[in-house]
C-alpha positions as CSV (number, residue, x, y, z in Angstrom):
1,X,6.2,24.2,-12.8
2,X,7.8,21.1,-14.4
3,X,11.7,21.4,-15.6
4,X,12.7,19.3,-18.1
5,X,13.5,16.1,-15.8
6,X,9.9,15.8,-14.4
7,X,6.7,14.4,-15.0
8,X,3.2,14.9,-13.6
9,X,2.0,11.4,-13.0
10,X,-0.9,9.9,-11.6
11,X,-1.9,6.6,-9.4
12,X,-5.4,5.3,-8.2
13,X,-6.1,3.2,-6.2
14,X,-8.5,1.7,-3.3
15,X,-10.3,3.3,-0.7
16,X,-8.5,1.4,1.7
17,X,-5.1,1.6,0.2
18,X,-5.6,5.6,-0.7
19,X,-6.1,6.0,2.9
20,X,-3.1,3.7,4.4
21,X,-1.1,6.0,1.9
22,X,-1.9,9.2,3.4
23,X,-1.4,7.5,7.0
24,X,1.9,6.2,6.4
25,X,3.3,8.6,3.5
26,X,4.2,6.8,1.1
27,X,2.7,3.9,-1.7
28,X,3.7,0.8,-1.1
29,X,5.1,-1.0,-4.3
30,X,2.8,-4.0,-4.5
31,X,2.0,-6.9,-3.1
32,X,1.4,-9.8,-6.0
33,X,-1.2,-11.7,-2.9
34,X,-2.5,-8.6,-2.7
35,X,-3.7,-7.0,-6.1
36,X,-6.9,-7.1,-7.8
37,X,-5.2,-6.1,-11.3
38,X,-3.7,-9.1,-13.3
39,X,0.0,-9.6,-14.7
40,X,1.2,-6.9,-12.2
41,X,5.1,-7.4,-10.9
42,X,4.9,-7.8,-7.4
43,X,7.0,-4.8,-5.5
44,X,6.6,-2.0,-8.4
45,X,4.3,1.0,-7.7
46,X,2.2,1.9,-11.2
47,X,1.5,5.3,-12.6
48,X,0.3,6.9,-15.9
49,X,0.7,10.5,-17.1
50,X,-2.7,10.5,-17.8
51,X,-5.1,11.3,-15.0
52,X,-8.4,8.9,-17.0
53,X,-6.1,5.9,-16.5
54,X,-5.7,6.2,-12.9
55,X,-9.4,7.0,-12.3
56,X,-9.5,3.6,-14.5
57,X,-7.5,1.8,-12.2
58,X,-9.0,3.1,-9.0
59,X,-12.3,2.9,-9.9
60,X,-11.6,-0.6,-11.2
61,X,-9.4,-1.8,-8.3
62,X,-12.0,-0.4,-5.8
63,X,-15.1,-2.6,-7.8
64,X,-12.4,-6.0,-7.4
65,X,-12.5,-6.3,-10.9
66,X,-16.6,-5.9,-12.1
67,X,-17.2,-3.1,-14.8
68,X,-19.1,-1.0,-13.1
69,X,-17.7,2.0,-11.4
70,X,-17.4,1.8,-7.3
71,X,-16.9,4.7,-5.4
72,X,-15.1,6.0,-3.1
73,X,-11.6,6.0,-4.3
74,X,-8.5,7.9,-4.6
75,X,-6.3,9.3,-7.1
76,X,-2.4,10.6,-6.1
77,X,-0.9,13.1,-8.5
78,X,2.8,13.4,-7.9
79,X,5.6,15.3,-9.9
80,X,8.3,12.7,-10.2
81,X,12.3,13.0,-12.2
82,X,12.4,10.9,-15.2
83,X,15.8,9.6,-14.3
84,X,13.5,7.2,-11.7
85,X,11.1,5.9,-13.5
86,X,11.2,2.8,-15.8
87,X,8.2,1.9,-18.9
88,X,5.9,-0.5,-17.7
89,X,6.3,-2.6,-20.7
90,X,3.9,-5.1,-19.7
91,X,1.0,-2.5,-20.8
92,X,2.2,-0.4,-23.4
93,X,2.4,-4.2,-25.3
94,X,-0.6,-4.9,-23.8
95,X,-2.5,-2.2,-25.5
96,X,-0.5,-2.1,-29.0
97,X,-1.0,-6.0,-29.1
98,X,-4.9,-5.2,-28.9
99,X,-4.5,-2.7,-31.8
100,X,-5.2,0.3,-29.5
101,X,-3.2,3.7,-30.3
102,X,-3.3,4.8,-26.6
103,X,-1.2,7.6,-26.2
104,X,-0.8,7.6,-22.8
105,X,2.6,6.4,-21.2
106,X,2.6,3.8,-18.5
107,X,5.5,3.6,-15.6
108,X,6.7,2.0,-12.7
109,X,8.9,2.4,-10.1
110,X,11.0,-0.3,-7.8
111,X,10.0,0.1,-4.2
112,X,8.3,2.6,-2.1
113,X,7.4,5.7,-3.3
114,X,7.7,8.6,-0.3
115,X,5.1,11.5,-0.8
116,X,7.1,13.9,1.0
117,X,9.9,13.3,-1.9
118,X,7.6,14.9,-4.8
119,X,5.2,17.6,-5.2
120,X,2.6,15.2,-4.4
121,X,-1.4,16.2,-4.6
122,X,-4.7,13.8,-3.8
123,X,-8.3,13.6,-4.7
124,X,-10.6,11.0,-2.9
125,X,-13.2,10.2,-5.8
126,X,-16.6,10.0,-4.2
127,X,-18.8,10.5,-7.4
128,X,-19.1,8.4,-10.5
129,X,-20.0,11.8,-12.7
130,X,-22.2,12.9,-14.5
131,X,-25.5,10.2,-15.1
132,X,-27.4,10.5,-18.1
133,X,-31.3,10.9,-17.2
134,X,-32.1,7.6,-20.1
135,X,-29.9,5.3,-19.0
136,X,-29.1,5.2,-15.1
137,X,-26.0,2.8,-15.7
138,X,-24.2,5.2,-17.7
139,X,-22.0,7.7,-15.7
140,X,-18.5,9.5,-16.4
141,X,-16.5,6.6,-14.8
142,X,-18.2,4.0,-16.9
143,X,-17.4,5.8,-20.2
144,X,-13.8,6.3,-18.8
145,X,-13.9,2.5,-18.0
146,X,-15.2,1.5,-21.2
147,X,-13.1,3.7,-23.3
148,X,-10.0,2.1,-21.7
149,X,-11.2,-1.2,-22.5
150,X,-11.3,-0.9,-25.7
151,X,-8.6,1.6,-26.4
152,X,-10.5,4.8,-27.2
153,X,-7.9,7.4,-25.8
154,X,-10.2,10.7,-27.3
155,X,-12.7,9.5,-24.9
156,X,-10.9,8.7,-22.0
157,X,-9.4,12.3,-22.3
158,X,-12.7,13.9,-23.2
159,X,-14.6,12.0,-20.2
160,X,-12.1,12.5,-17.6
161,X,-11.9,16.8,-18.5
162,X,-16.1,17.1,-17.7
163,X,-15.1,14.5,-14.5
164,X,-12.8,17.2,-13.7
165,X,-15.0,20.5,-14.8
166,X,-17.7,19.0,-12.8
167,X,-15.7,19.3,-9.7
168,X,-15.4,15.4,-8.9
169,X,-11.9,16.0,-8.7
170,X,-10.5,18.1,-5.7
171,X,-7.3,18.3,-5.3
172,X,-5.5,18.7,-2.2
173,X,-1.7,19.2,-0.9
174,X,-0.3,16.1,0.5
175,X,1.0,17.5,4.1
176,X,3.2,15.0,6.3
177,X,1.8,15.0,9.6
């Protein structure tokens, strides 16, 4: 249950990376050699409050870049306090100065973020969705992708709830080992 200081927030990321998380605990804030995404700050960890951003960005980090959809991936789901977080400015501009009315909230947070600090859950995303029988190319993650691209937040929530009622997201409690 979320009080009125938290936020369910969401991060995706690499196969690689996903799994270097769950071995050592907690997400590293970035490493500007080391990211595939462009105009990110180097040392900040990213998240959304929207779950279709971070399939997005994993999906998308995970492919280096290219459009279509590469699996697997992961996707952490943490409950965080407000009072930590700071707007990631960079893309909320980003978005408005496209003319898109996303309604999802970007964040970021200075430094390391410790799994064991937050109510922390993870999916490893091994499926790109459903794939429609005419057109092989078109799956769930590419109609996320594509709705992010070009700003279409319906779709991106409409895409990412069948991703999710066709099981290709499993959640699981993060356990420090």
């Amino acid at each position: 249950m979320e009080t009125n200081n938290e936020i369910t927030l969401y991060h995706g990321t690499t196969k690689e990376a996903g799994e270097q998380i769950l071995k050592c605990g907690q997400i590293e804030g970035s490493d500007i050699n080391q990211i595939t995404v462009n105009n990110t700050e180097s040392g900040y960890v990213f998240f959304s409050d929207t779950l279709g951003v971070a399939l997005h960005y994993g999906s998308y980090k995970q492919s280096r870049n290219e459009t279509s959809p590469r699996v697997p991936f992961y996707v952490f789901k943490l409950k965080m306090s407000k009072d930590m977080l700071v707007d990631d400015i960079y893309e909320t501009t980003h978005m408005k100065d496209l003319g898109y009315d996303f309604k999802s909230k970007f964040y970021k947070i200075k430094g390391d973020v410790a799994l064991v600090n937050h109510d922390c859950r993870y999916a490893k995303i091994t499926s790109v969705g459903i794939v429609e029988r005419m057109h092989k190319n078109l799956n769930t993650l590419t109609n996320i992708n594509s709705a992010y691209f070009h700003g279409d937040f319906t779709t991106v929530i409409s895409e990412t709830k069948l991703f999710e009622d066709s099981n290709n997201v499993l959640w699981k409690a993060y356990k420090n080992e």
